[in-house]
C-alpha positions in Angstrom: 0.0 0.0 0.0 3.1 2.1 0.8 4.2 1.8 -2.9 0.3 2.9 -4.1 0.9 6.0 -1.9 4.0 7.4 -2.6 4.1 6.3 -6.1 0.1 5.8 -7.2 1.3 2.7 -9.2 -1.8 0.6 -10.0 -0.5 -2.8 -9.0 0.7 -3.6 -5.1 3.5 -6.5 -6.3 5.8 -5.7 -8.0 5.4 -8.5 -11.0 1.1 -8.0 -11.0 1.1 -11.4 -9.5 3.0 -13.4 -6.7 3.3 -17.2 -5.6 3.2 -17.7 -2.1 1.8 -20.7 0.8 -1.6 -20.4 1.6 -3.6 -22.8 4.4 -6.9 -24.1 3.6 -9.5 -24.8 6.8 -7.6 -28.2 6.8 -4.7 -26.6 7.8 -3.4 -28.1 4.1 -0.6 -26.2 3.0 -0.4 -25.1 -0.8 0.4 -23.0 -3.4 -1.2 -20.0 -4.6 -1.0 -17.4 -7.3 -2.2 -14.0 -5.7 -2.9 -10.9 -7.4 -3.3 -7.0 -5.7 -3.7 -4.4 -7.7 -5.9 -1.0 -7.1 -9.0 0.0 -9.4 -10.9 2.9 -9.8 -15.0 2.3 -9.1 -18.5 4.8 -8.8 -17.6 4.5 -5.3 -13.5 5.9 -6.1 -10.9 3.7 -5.2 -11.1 -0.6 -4.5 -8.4 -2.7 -3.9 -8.7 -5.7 -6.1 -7.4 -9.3 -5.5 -7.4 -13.0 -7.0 -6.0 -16.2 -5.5 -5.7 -18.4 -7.3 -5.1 -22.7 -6.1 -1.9 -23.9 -8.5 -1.2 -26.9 -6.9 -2.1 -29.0 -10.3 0.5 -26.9 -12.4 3.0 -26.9 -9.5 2.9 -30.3 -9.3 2.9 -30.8 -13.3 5.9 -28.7 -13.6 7.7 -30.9 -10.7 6.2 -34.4 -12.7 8.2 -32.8 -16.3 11.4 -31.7 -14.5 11.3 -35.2 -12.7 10.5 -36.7 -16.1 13.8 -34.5 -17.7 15.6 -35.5 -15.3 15.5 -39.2 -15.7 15.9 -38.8 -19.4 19.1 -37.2 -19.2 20.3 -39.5 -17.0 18.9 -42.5 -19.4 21.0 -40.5 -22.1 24.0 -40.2 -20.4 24.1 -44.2 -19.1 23.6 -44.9 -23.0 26.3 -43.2 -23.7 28.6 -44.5 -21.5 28.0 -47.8 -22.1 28.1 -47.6 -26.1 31.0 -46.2 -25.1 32.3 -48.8 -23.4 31.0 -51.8 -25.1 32.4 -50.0 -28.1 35.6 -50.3 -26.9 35.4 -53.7 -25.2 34.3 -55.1 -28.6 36.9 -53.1 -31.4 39.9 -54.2 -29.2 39.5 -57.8 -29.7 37.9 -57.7 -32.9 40.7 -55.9 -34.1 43.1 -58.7 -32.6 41.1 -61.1 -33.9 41.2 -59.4 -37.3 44.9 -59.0 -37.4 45.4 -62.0 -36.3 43.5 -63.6 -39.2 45.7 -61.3 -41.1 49.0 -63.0 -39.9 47.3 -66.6 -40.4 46.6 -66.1 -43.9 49.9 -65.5 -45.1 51.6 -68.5 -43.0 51.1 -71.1 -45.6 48.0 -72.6 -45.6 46.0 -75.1 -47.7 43.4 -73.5 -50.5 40.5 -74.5 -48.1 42.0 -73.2 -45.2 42.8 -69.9 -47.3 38.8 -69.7 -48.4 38.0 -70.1 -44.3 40.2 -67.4 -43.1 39.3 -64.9 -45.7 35.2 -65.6 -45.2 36.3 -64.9 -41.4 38.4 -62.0 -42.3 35.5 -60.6 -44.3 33.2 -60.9 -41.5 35.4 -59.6 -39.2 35.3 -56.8 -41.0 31.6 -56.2 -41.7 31.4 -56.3 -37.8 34.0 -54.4 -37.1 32.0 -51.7 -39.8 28.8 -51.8 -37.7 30.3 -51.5 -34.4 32.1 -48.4 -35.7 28.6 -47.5 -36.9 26.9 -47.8 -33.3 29.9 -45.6 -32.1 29.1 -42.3 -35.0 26.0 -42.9 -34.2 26.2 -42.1 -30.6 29.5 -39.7 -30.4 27.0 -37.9 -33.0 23.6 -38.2 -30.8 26.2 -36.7 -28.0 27.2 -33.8 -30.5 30.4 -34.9 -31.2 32.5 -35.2 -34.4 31.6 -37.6 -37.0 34.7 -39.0 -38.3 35.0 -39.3 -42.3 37.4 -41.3 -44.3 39.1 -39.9 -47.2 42.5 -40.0 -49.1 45.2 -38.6 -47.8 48.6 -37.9 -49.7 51.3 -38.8 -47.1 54.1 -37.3 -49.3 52.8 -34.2 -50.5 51.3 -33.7 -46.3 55.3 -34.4 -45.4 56.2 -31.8 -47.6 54.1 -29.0 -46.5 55.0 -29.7 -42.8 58.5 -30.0 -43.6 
């Protein structure tokens, strides 16, 4: 009312509207959305005021932060296990891989040479999709995507030379 005096602004709060406790004849506590302001009637000046109950949006608003919440942390365990099963499954695929590698060039029969390359190949095809499931989530995470392309060694040795 102070304010109103000295000032003659037409609202009391200084936002038009306020959140505060309120106690119902329960003696529930709650939330409420109040509202003072000053209007002019026949009769000259009223103080006019609203409360309102916002226990429903209160509570919504807690239920979708909760609900954030969660999801983040849903995202960020994803993460770190792709993460981690990425890695636990390119090391020894890439062992398994080179040593495949190493195998086919030690002498072996022309049946032997058909099996290793078929396991070579699929090596490969699963090392490919498990470097897939990695983009994938370094780019759901807003990372880098790495991109293969050519590279001239000898003409990159040059210029840095």
């Amino acid at each position: 009312m102070a304010a109103y005096l000295d000032t003659g602004r037409k609202t009391l709060i200084d936002a038009g509207l306020v959140q505060v406790q309120a106690r119902d004849k329960a003696g529930r506590v709650f939330p409420v959305e109040l509202s003072l302001s000053i209007a002019q009637s026949d009769a000259g000046e009223v103080l006019v005021s609203y409360i309102r109950d916002i226990s429903t949006r209160v509570a919504i608003q807690r239920d979708l932060v909760a609900a954030r919440d969660r999801a983040l942390a849903g995202e960020q365990a994803k993460a770190e296990l792709l993460a981690l099963m990425s890695h636990e499954m390119r090391t020894p695929l890439n062992g398994l891989i080179g040593s495949l590698d190493l195998l086919r060039d030690s002498g072996l029969s022309d049946a032997q040479q058909q099996l290793v390359e078929g396991m070579e190949r699929s090596g490969h095809v699963l090392l490919e999709q498990v470097n897939a499931v990695l983009d994938t989530a370094r780019e759901d995470a807003g990372g880098s995507r790495l991109t293969l392309g050519r590279l001239d060694l000898s003409a990159l040795m040059q210029e840095v030379a």
